[in-house]
C-alpha positions as CSV (number, residue, x, y, z in Angstrom):
1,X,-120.4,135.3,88.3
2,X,-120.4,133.0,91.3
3,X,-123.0,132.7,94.3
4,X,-121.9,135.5,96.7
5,X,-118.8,135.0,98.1
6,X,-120.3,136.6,101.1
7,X,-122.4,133.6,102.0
8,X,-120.9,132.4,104.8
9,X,-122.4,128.9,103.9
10,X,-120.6,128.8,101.0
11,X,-118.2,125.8,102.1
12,X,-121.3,123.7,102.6
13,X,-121.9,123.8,99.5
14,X,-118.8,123.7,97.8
15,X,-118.5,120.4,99.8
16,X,-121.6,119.2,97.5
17,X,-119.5,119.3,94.4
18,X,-119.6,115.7,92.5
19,X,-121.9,114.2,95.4
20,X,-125.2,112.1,94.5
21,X,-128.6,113.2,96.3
22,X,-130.7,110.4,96.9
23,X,-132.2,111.5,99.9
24,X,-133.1,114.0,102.2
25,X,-130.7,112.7,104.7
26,X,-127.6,112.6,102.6
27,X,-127.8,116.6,103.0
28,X,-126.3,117.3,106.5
29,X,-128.5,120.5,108.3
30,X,-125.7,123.1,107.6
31,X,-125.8,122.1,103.4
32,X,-129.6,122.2,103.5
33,X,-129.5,125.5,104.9
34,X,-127.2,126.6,102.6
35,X,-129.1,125.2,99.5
36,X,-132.2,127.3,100.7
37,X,-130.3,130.3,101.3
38,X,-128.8,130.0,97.6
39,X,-132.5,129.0,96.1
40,X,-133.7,132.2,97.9
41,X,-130.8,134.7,96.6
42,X,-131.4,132.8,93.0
43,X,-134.6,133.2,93.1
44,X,-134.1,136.9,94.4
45,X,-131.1,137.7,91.3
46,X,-128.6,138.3,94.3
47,X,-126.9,135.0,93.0
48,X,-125.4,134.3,89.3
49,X,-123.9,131.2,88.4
50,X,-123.2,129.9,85.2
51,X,-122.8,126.2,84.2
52,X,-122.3,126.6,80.1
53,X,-121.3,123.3,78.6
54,X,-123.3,121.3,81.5
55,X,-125.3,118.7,80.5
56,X,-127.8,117.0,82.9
57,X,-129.6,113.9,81.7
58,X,-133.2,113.1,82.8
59,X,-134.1,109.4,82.9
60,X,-137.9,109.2,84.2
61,X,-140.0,105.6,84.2
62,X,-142.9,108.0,85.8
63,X,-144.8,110.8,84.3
64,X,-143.9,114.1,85.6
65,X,-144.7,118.1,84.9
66,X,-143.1,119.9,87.7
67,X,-140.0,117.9,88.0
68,X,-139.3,117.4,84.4
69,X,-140.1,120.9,83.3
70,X,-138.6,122.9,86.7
71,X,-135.3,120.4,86.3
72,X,-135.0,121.7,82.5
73,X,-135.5,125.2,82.8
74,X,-133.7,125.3,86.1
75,X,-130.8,123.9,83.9
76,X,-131.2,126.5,80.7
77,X,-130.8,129.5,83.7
78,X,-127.7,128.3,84.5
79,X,-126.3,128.3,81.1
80,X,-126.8,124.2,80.9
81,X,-128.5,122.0,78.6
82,X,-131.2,119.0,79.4
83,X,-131.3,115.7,77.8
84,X,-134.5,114.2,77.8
85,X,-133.3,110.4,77.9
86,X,-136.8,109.1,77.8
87,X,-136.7,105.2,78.7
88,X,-138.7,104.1,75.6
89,X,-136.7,106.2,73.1
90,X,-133.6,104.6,74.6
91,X,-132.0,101.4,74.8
92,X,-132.9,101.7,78.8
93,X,-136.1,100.6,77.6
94,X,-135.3,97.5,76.2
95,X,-134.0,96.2,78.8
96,X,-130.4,97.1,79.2
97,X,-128.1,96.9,82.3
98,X,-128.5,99.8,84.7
99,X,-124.5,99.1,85.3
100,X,-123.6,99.8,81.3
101,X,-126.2,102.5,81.3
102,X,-124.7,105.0,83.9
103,X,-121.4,103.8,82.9
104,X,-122.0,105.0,78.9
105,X,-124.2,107.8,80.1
106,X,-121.2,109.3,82.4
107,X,-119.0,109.7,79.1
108,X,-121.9,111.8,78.1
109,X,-123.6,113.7,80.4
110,X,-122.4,115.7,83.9
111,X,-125.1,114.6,86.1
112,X,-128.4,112.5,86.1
113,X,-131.8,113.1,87.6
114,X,-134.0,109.8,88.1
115,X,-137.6,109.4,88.4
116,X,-138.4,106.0,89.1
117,X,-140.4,103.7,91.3
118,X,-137.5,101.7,93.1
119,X,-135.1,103.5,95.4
120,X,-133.0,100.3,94.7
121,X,-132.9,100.9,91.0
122,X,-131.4,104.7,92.2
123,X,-128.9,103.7,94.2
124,X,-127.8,100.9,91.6
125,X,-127.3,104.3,89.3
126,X,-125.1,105.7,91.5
127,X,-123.6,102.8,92.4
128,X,-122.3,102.8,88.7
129,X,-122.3,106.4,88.1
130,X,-119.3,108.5,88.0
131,X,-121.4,111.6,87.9
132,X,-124.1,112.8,90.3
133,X,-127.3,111.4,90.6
134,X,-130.7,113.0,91.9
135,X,-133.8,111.2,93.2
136,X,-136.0,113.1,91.2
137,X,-138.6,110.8,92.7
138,X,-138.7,107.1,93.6
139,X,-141.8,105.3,95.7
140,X,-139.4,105.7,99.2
141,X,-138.2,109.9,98.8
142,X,-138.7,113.1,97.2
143,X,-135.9,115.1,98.2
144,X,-136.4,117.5,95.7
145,X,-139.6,118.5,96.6
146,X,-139.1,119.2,100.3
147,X,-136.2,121.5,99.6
148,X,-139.1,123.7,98.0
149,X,-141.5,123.0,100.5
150,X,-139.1,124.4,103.5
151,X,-138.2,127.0,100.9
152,X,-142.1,128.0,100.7
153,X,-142.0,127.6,104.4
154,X,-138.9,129.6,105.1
155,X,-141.0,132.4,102.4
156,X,-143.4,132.9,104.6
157,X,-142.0,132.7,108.2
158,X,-138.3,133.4,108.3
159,X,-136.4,131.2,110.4
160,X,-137.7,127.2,110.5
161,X,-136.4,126.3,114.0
162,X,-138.9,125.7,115.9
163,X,-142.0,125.9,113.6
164,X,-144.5,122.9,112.5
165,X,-145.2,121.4,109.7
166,X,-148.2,119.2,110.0
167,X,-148.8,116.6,106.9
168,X,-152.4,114.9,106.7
169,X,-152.5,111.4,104.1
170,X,-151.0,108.6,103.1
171,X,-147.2,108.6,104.7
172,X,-145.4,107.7,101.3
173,X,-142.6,109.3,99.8
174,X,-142.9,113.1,100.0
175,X,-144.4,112.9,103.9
176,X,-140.4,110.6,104.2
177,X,-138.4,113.8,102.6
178,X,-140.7,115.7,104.7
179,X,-139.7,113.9,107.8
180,X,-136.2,113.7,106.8
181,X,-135.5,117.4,106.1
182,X,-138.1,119.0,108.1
183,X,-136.0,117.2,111.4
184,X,-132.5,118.4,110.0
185,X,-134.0,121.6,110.8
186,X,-135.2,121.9,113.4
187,X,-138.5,121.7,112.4
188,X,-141.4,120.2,114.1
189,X,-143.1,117.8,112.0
190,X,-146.3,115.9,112.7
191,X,-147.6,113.0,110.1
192,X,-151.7,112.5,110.5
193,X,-153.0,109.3,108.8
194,X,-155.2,106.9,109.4
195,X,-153.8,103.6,111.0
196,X,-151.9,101.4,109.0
197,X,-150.8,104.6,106.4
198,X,-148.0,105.7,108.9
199,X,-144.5,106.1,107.1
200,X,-141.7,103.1,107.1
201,X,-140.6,102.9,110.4
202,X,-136.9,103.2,109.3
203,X,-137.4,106.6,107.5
204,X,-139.0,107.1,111.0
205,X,-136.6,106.2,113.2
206,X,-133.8,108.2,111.1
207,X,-135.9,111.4,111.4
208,X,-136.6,110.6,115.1
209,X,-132.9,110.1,115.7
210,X,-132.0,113.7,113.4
211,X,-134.9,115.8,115.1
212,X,-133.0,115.0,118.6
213,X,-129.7,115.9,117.6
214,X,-131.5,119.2,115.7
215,X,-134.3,120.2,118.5
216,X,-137.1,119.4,116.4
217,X,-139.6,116.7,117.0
218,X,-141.3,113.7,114.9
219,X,-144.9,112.7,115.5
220,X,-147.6,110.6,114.0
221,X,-151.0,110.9,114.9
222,X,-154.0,109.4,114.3
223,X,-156.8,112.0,114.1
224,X,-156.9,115.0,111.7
225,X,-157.8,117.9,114.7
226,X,-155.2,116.5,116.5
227,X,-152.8,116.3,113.6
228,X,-153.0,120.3,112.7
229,X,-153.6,121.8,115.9
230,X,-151.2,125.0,116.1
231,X,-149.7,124.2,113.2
232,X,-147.7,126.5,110.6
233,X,-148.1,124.6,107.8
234,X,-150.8,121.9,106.6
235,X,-149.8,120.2,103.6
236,X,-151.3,117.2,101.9
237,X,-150.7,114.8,98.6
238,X,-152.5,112.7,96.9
239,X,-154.0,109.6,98.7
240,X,-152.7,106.8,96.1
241,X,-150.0,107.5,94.8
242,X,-148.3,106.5,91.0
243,X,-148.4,102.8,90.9
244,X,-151.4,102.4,93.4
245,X,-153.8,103.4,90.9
246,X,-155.7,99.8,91.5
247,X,-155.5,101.1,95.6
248,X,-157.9,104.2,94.5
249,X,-161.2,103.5,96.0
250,X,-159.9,101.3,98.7
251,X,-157.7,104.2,99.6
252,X,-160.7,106.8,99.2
253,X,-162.9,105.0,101.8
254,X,-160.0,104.8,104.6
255,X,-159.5,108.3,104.3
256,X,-162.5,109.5,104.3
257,X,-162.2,112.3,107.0
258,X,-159.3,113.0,106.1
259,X,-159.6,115.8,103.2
260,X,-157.3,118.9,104.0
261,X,-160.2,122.0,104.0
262,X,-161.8,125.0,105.8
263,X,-162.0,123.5,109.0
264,X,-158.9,121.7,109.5
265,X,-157.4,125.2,108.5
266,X,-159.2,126.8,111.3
267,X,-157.9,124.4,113.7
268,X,-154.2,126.0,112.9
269,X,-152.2,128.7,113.7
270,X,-154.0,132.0,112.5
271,X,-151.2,132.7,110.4
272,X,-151.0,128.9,108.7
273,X,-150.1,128.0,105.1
274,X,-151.4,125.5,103.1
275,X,-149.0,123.3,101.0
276,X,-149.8,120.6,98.4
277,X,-147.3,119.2,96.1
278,X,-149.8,118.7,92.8
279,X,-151.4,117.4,91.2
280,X,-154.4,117.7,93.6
281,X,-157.6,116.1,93.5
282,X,-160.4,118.8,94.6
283,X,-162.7,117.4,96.9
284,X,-160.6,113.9,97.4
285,X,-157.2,114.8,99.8
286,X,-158.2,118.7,99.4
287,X,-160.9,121.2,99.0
288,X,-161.0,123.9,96.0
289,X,-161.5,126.3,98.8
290,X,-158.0,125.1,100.7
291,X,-156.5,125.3,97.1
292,X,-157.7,128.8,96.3
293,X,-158.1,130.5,99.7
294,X,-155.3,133.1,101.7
295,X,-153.7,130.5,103.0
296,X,-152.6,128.9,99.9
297,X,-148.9,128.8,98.9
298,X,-149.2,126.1,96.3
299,X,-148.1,127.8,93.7
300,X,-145.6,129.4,95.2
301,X,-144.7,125.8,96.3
302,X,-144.6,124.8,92.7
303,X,-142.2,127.9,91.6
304,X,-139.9,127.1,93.8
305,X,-138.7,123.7,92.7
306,X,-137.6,125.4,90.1
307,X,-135.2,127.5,92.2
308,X,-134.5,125.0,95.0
309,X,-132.8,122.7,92.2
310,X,-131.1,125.7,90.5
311,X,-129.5,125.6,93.9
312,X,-128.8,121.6,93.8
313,X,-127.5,121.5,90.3
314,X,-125.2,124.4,90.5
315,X,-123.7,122.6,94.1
316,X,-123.6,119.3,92.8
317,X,-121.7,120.6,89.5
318,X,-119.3,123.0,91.1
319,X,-121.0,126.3,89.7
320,X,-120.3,127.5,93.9
């Protein structure tokens, strides 16, 4: 059985069929709000779809426990099948051409997710690709991980229009998608960092240029209070991210202030939720406290990558 032919979205995503995701922004606001609204009724069992005989293909350079193992079993749901093409069980590891790679791999498989540390080395997959490819995580995006954040959001306050999202640490990847998909919706999303940890000032000035056309807004501050004030949502990650291992302590003493607990929460909206993406360090970019207390919706958060790419897959393969 298909997604509800009710959905009045539906074209939105039937438009997604054979497309590539590599990031937030290649979703227009009307598909993202459709991919939600499909991860909810999923999620919900008002939705059936069934991909049997789909194969999706999982190249990841960087360790992973949510992405690998909510891509997987997101596939097995819909009747698919996962290859785990690890890079040092495969030729990819030795060194051969990403051009032959997604060539040979499209004979085999019906779409690929990439985790990876270049956004470059993505789009060169595409590039090459006759089948879809998801960012399932370079150093620039994590589109995959905001659809279930706005997904946790959208959980707990309905419509997104108008709400904020504030995000306190290091502006790297996920604080982009953040950015990204937060503006297509309308959504009002601060950044708090210290200075010089802002975002990339394109990613910036793309969500600047999406939030006006959307009514949101696009901020970055530099002082935590400031940062959460009112907000509906505080959300964190980890202050050095894979690759910046070396960054650690450096990193530790420039955010020191920054750590997402008790009384940040208290400086939000009464009925605030806290967001963090995990793994978390306790004490470091967030308290145990933050983790464990009413607010939390981080493992809700974590559930629902597993439905938000059920969603993705089944658009992207034509299961809508």
């Amino acid at each position: 059985m298909q997604a509800a032919a009710s959905n009045p979205l539906a074209p939105a995503l039937a438009a997604l069929c054979g497309r590539d995701l590599l990031s937030s922004a290649d979703l227009s606001a009307e598909q993202t709000q459709a991919l939600l609204q499909l991860a909810a009724d999923l999620k919900a069992g008002r939705s059936q779809i069934d991909l049997a005989g789909k194969t999706l293909g999982l190249i990841f350079t960087k360790a992973s426990t949510r992405t690998r193992v909510s891509f997987s079993v997101a596939m097995a749901r819909l009747g698919g099948q996962t290859l785990d093409l690890n890079p040092q069980l495969t030729q990819v590891g030795r060194g051969e051409p990403v051009a032959d790679t997604a060539r040979v791999l499209s004979r085999y498989v019906d779409a690929l997710a990439i985790r990876t540390f270049a956004q470059e080395e993505l789009a060169e997959y595409a590039h090459w690709a006759s089948i879809p490819v998801i960012n399932a995580l370079t150093d620039l995006e994590h589109p995959c991980q905001a659809l279930a954040d706005y997904l946790t959001l959208q959980e707990a306050f309905g419509e997104l229009k108008g709400l904020t999202l504030s995000y306190v640490g290091d502006g790297n990847n996920v604080a982009h998608s953040l950015l990204l998909c937060g503006a297509l919706l309308g959504v009002n999303v601060r950044i708090g960092c210290p200075v010089g940890f802002e975002p990339n000032g394109e990613v910036l000035g793309r969500a600047q240029a999406l939030a006006a056309a959307s009514g949101g807004s696009v901020a970055v501050l530099h002082e935590p209070v400031a940062a959460v004030r009112g907000a509906h949502a505080l959300y964190t990650d980890v202050w050095a991210s894979m690759g910046q291992e070396e960054e650690k302590a450096e990193r530790e003493r420039a955010f020191a202030g920054w750590c997402l607990n008790e009384e940040l929460i208290a400086e939000a909206d009464p009925r605030a939720i806290v967001l963090h993406c995990l793994p978390a360090y306790r004490g470091l970019e967030i308290s145990s406290g933050a983790i464990e207390g009413p607010s939390s919706r981080i493992f809700d958060q974590a559930e629902n990558r597993l439905h938000a790419q059920q969603a993705l897959l089944a658009a992207l393969l034509g299961g809508v």
